[in-house]
N, C-alpha and C positions, 0 to 999 in steps of 0.2 A: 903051711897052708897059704896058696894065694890069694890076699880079697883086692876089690875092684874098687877103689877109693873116687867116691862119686864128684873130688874136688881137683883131681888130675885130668891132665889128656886136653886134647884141642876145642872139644866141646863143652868143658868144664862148666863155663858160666852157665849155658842151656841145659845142663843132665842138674844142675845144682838149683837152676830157677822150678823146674819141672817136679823136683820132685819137694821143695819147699811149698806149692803149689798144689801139690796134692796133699800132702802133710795137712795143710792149712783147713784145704778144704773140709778134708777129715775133721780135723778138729773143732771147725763151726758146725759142721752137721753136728756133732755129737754135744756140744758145750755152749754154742752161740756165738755171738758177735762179743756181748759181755766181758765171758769166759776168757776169750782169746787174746792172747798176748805175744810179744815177739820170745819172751821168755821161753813160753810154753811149748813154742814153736820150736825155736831152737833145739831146746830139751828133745822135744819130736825126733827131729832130723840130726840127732848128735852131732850138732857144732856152736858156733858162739853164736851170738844175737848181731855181732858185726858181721859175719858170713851173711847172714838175712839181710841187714841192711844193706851188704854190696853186692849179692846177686838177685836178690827179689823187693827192696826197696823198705819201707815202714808201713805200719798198719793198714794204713789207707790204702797203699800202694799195692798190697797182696789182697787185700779185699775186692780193691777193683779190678784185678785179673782175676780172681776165683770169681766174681759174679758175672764177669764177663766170659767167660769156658762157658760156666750154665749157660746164660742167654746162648752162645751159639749153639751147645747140644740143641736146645729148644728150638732154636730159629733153622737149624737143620731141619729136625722132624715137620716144622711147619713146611719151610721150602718144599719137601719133600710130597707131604699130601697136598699144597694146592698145583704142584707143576701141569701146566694147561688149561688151568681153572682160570675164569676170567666173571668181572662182572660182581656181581651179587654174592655169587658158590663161592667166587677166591676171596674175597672179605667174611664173608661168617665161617667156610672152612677155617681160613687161619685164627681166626678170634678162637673159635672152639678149640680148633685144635691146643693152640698157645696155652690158654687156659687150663687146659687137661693134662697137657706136660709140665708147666708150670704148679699145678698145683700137684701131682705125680713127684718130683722132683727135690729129696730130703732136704737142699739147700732152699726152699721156697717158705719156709717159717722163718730162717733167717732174712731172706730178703727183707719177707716181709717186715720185719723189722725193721729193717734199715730204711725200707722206703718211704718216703712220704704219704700224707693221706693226698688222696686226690686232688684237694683244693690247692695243694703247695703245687708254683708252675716250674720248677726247673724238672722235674722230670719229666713232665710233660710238655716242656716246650727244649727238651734234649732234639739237637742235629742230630744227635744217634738213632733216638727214638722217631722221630722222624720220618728219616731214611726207612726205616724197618716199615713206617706204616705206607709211607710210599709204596714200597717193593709190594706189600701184602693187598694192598687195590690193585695193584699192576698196572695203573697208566704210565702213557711213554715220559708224560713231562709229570711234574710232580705239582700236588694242589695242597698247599699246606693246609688250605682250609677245613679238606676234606680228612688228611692225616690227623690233624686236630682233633676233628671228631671222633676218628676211630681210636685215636690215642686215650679221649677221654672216656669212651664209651668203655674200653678195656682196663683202664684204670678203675674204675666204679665196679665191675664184675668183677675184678681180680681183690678188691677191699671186701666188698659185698657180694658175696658167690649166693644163689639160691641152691637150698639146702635137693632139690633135686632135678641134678645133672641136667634130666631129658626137658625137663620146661625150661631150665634157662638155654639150650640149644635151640628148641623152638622161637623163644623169648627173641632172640639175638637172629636166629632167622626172618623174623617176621619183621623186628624191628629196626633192626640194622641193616640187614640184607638190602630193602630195599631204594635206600639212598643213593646205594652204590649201581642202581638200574638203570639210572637214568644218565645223559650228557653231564659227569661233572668237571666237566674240565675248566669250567666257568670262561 
């Protein structure tokens, strides 16, 4: 019988990070941040824990590419409902949306976990994070001031969600939407 040895071949490091990476993610969905170990992992993906550390890195390292896949599924589907949205509709579209795939999402009890509460500022004052809030008001030049606030505002519903859906969409309509109507390009 011939098998296909996911540690050979020209793509080796990429078929071997990919599927440690999914491995992994698995494994937090089902066990947590806690639970998860390079050990465990390994075991996983039948090889040594030094294979893990030379093609997907140590703890941290595979943490922050599986939270980073989620946010992009996420930031797809966001992309994806506000295209041509501008204004007010492209700022509480994407909150809502974000929010609902986000909380949709089996790795989003682990996030949470990992994340800070909203008063800690390095995730809220993340370039990454940022940029994303940039893109989701859609001006041409970027207003950190205004990213700030929707960074914070999404930080606060994503800790403290109301228990139903339709009033915090309303909620986040009414209240959020608005800021984004007017000239903020300051």
């Amino acid at each position: 019988m011939v098998t296909s040895d996911w540690l050979v071949g020209p793509d080796r490091h990429r078929e071997a990070a990919e599927r440690i990476y999914a491995a992994a993610d698995e494994l937090l969905i089902r066990h947590g941040w806690d639970a998860f170990s390079i050990d465990v992992l390994a075991a996983r993906v039948h090889c040594s824990p030094a294979t893990i550390y030379r093609h997907a890195g140590g703890k941290t390292a595979i943490r922050d590419v599986v939270l980073r896949r989620q946010a992009e599924r996420i930031l797809a589907s966001v992309r994806e409902a506000i295209a041509g949205l501008t204004g007010p509709e492209r700022v509480v579209t994407a909150t809502v949306v974000a929010l609902q795939r986000l909380r949709a999402d089996p790795l989003a009890k682990v996030i949470r976990s990992l994340a800070p509460s909203p008063g800690e500022e390095w995730l809220a004052d993340s370039p990454i994070v940022t940029r994303f809030a940039d893109e989701m008001i859609g001006l041409d030049t970027p207003n950190p001031l205004a990213a700030q606030w929707l960074v914070r505002t999404f930080l606060a519903l994503w800790h403290w969600p109301l228990k139903d859906a339709d009033a915090e969409a309303r909620m986040v309509r009414r209240f959020l939407g608005p800021p984004y109507a007017v000239d903020i390009a300051e």
